[in-house]
C-alpha positions as CSV (number, residue, x, y, z in Angstrom):
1,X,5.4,-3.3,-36.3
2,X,3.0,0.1,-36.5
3,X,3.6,2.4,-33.8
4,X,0.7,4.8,-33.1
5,X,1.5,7.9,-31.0
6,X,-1.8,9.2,-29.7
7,X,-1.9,13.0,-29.3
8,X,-3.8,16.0,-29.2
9,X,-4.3,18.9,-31.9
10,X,-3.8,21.4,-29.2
11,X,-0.5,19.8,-28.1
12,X,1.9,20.6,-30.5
13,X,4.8,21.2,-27.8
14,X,3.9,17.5,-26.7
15,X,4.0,16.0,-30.4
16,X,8.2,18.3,-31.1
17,X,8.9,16.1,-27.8
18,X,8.2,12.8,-28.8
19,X,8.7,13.8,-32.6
20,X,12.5,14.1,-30.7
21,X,12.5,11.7,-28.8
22,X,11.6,8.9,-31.5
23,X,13.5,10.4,-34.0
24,X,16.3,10.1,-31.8
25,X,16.3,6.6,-31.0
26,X,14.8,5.7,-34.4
27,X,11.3,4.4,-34.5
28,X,8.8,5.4,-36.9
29,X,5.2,5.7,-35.9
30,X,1.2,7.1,-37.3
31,X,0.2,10.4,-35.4
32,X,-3.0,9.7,-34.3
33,X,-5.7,13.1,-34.1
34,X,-6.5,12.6,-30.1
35,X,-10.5,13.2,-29.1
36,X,-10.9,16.3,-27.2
37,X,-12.5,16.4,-24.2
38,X,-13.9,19.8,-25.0
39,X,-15.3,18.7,-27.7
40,X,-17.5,15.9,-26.0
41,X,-21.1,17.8,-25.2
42,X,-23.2,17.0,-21.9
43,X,-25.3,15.5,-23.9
44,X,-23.3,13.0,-25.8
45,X,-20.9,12.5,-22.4
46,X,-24.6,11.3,-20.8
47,X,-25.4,9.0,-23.4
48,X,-21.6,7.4,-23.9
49,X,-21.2,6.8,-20.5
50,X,-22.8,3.7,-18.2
51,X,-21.8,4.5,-14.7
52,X,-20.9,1.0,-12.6
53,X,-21.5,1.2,-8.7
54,X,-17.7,0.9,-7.6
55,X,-14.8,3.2,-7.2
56,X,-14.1,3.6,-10.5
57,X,-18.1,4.7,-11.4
58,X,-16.6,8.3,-12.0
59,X,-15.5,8.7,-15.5
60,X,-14.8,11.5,-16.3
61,X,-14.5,13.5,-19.4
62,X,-11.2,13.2,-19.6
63,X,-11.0,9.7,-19.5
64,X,-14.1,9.1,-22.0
65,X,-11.8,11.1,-24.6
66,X,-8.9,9.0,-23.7
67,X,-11.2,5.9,-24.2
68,X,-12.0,6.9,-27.4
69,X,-8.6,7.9,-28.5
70,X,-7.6,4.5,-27.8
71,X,-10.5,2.9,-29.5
72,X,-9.5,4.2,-32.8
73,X,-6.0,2.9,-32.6
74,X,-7.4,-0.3,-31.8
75,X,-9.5,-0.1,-34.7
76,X,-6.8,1.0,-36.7
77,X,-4.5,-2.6,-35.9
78,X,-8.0,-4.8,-36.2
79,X,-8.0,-3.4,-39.8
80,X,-4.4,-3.4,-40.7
81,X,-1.9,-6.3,-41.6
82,X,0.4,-6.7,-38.6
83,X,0.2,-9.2,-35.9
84,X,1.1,-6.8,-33.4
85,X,1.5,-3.1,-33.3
86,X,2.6,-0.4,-30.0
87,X,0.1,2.2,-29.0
88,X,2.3,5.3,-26.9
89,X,1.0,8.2,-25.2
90,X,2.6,11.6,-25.5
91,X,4.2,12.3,-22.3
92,X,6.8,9.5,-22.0
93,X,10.2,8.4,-21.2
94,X,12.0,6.0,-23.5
95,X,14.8,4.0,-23.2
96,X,17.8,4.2,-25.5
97,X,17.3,0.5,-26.8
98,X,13.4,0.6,-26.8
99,X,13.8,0.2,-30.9
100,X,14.6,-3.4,-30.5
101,X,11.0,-3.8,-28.8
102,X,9.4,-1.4,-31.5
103,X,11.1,-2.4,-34.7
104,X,10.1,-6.5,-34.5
105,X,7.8,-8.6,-33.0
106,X,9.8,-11.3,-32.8
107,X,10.4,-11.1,-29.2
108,X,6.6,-11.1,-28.8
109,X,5.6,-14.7,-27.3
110,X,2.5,-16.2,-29.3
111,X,0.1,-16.1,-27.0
112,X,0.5,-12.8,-26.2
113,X,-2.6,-10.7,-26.2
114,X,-1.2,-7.5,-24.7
115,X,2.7,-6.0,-23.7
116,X,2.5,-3.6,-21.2
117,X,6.0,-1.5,-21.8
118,X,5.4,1.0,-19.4
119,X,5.7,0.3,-15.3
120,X,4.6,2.0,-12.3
121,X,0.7,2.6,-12.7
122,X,-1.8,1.8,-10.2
123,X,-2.1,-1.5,-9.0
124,X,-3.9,-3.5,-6.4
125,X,-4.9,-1.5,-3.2
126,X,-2.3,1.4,-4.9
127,X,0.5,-1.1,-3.1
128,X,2.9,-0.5,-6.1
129,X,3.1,-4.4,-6.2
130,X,2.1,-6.9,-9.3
131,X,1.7,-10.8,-8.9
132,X,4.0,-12.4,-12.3
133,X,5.4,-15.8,-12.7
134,X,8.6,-16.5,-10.9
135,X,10.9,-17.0,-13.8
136,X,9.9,-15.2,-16.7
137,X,11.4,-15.4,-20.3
138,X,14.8,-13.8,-21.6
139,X,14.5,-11.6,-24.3
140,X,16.7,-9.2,-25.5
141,X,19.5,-7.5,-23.7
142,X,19.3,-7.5,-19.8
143,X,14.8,-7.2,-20.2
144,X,12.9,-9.7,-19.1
145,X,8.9,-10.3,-20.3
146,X,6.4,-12.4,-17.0
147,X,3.4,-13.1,-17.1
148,X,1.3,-10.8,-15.3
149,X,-1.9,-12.3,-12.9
150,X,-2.5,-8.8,-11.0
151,X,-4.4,-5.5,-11.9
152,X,-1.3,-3.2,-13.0
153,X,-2.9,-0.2,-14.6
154,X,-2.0,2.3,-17.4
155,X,-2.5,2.5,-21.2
156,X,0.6,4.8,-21.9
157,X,2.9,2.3,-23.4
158,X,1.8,-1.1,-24.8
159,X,1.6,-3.7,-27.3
160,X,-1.6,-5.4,-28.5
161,X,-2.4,-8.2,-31.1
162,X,-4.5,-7.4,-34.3
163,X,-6.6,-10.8,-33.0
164,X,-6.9,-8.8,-29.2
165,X,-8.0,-5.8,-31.0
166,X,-10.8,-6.9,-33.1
167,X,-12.1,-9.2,-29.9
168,X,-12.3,-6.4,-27.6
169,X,-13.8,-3.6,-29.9
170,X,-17.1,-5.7,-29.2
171,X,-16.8,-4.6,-25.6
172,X,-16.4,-0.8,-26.4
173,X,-20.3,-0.2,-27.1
174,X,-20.9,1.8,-23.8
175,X,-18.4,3.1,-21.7
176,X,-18.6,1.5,-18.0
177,X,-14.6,2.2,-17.1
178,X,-11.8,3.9,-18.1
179,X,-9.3,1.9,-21.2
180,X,-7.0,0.7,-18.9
181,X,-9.6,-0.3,-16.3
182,X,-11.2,-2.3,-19.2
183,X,-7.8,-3.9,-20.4
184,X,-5.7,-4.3,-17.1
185,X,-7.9,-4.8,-14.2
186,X,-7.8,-8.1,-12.7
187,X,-11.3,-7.7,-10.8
188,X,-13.3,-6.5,-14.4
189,X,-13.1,-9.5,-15.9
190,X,-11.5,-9.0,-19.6
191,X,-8.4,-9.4,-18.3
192,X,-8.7,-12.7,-16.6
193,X,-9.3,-13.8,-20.1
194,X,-6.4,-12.2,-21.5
195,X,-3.0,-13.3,-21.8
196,X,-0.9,-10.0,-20.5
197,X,2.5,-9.9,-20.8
198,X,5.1,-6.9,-18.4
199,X,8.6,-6.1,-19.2
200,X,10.5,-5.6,-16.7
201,X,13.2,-3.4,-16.4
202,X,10.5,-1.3,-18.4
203,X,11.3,0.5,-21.3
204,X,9.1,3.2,-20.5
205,X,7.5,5.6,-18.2
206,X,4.8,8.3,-18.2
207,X,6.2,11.7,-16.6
208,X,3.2,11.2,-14.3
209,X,4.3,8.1,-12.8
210,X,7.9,8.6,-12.8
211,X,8.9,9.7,-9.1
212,X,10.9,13.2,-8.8
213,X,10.5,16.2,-11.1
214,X,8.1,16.4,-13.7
215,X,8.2,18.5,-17.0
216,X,6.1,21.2,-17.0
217,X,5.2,20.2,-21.1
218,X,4.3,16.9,-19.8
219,X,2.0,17.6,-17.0
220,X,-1.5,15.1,-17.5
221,X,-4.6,16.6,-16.5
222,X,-6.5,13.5,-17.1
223,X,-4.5,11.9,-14.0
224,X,-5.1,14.9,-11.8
225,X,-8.6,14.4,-12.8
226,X,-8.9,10.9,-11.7
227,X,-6.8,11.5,-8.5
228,X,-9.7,14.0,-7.4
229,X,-12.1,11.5,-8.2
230,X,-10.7,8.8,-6.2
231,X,-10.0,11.3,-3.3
232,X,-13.7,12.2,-2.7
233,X,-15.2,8.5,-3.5
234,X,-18.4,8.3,-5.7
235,X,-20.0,11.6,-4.8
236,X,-18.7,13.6,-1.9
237,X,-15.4,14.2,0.0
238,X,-14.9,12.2,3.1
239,X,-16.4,12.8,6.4
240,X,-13.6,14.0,8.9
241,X,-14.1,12.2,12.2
242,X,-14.0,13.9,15.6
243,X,-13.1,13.0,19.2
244,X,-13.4,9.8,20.7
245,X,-13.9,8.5,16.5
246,X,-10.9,10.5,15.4
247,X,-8.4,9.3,18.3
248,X,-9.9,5.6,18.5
249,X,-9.2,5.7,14.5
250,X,-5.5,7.3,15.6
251,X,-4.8,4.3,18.6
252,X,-5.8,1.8,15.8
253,X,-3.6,3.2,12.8
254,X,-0.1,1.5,13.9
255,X,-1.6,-2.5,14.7
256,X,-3.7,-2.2,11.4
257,X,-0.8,-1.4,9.5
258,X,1.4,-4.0,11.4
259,X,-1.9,-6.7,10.3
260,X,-1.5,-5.4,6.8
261,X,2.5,-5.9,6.6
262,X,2.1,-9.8,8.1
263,X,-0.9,-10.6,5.2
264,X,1.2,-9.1,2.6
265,X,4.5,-11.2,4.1
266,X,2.0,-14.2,4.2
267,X,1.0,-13.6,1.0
268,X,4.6,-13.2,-0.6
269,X,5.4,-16.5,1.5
270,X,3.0,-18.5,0.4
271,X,3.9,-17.7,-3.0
272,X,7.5,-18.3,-3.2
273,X,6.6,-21.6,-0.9
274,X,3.9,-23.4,-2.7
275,X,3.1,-21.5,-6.2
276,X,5.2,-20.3,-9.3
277,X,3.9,-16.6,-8.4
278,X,5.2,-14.0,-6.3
279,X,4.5,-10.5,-5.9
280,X,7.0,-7.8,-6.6
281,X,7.4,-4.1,-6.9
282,X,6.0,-3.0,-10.3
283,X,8.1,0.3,-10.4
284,X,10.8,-1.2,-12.3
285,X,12.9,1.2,-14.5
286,X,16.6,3.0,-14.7
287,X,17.0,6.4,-15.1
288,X,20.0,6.0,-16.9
289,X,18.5,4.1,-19.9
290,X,16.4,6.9,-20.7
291,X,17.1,8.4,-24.2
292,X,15.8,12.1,-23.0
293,X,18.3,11.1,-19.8
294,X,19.7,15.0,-19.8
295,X,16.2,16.3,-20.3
296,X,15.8,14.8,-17.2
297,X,18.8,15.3,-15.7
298,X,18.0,19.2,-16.2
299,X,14.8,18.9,-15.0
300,X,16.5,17.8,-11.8
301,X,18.8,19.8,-11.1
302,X,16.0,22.6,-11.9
303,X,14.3,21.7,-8.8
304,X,17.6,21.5,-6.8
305,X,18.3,24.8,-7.2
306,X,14.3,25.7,-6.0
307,X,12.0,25.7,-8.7
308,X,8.8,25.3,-7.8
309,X,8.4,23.6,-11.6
310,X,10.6,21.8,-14.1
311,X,10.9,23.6,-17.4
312,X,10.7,21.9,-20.8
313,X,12.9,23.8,-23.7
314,X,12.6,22.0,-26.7
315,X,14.8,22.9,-29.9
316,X,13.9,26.0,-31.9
317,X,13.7,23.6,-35.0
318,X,12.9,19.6,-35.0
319,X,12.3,18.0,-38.1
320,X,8.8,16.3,-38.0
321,X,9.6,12.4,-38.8
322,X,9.7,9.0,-37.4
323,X,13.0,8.0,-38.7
324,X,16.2,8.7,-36.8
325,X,17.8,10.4,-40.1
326,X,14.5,12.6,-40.1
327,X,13.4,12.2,-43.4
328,X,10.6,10.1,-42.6
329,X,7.1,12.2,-42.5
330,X,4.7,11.4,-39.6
331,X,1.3,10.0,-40.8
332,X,-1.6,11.4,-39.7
333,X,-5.0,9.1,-38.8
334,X,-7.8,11.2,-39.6
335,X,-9.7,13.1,-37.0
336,X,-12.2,10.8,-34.7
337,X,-16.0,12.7,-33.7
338,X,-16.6,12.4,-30.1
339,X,-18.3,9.4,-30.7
340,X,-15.4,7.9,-32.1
């Protein structure tokens, strides 16, 4: 199975990480060129994108160049010979085993359109909580692969079928939403038609997501991006309410979060009652599976002793391949234009 690490031309301290980090726990994998936001004009951002009239109408730059990025991989697998391949972002986690998920798609149940290996991403009304089947499948080790009926969003880490791939490339004329929007939420309507599989523990994480210190080489200005998008809504920031509004909205705040606990309780009830569903926390992942665990770890104990920032310090010389002896050269996909 392909592996294709998607990174930008500018981020060469980003590429000796995961260079590192896959060499160490021996996967090979296809550099793919990344589309630069700064090279995307006004003009051509204008014409690519199709606003929709809904939170996510925004797009940004940032996101249109990740879109495209992630087109080209998928054109890459609808082209190529494998049934399945992994598409990985450059600022993640791995666990120490995550070769038996990249090395063979075995494990891979047939219907499977997309794998999401990653955990933690946005979900439904930000709750941190995914709807999956109750019992899942075994697979191997102590992982477990469910069916996933819930918006759970990210396109850091994941598996898709060459089948999936040349299917949804018909959708990617005009840009409406961001890739994962497109691929993992529940509400937009490709992915009711999908059949979207989540490990769980997960295998990886995005330094993003992950909760506690981040790595300085890892920071995502793409997620910042959409984070001040989402603060201020469509157009402008929020009004701030006043007075009678501003304490009426303060005496209300405890008994609509008390209404909000009992629906979600109902909810998970109901489930576990009268369905094979149930909802559970979608930030499922141990620290101590990491392969870059003492990258980590140092990160950590960075911040303990009052860092404002974690510091990244890669080696002063790592061999550029994709096997863990080394030898193995990274390919390179060629470069994509902005308009992919």
């Amino acid at each position: 199975m392909k592996c294709y690490l998607i990174n930008l031309d500018r981020a060469p301290q980003r590429l000796q990480y995961m260079t590192t980090l896959l060499n160490r726990v021996g996967v090979e994998f296809v550099r793919v060129a990344a589309v630069d936001k700064e090279a995307i004009s006004d003009a051509e951002f204008q014409e690519l994108v199709a606003p929709k009239p809904d939170r996510w109408s925004a797009l940004t730059r940032g996101e249109l160049a990740c879109f495209l990025s992630h087109r080209h991989c998928l054109e890459l697998i609808a082209a190529g010979e494998d049934r399945y391949a992994a598409i990985l972002e450059d600022d993640l986690h791995l666990a120490g085993n995550v070769r038996d998920y990249l090395c063979s798609d075995a494990w891979i149940p047939p219907d499977a359109d997309v794998v999401k290996l990653e955990t933690g991403c946005y979900t439904v009304n930000d709750s941190g909580r995914i709807r999956i089947n109750r019992n899942g499948l075994n697979i191997v080790g102590d992982r477990k692969l469910f069916r996933i009926y819930s918006t759970h969003l990210g396109t850091g880490f994941y598996v898709v079928s060459r089948e999936f791939c040349r299917r949804v490339l018909s959708r990617m004329a005009k840009y409406e939403e961001s890739i994962d929007v497109l691929i993992f939420d529940n509400q937009n309507g490709l992915a009711d038609s999908l059949t979207i599989y989540q490990m769980l523990p997960a295998p990886g994480i995005q330094d993003s997501v992950r909760r506690g210190p981040k790595l300085d080489a890892l920071k995502s200005s793409l997620v910042e991006a959409r984070d001040k998008v989402l603060a201020v809504g469509r157009d402008r920031p929020p009004g701030k309410l006043r007075g009678i509004k501003k304490l009426r909205r303060e005496l209300l705040r405890p008994f609509k979060q008390l209404a909000r606990g009992l629906l979600s309780a109902s909810a998970t009830l109901i489930d576990w009652a009268t369905s094979d569903l149930r909802w559970i926390d979608a930030y499922q992942f141990r620290d101590s599976d990491f392969a870059d665990a003492a990258t980590v770890g140092d990160a950590r104990a960075s911040a303990k002793r009052g860092h404002s920032k974690s510091n990244l310090t890669m080696p002063a010389a790592v061999p550029v391949g994709g096997a863990a002896s080394g030898t193995a050269p990274v390919r390179t996909s060629p470069k994509r234009s902005a308009r992919g």
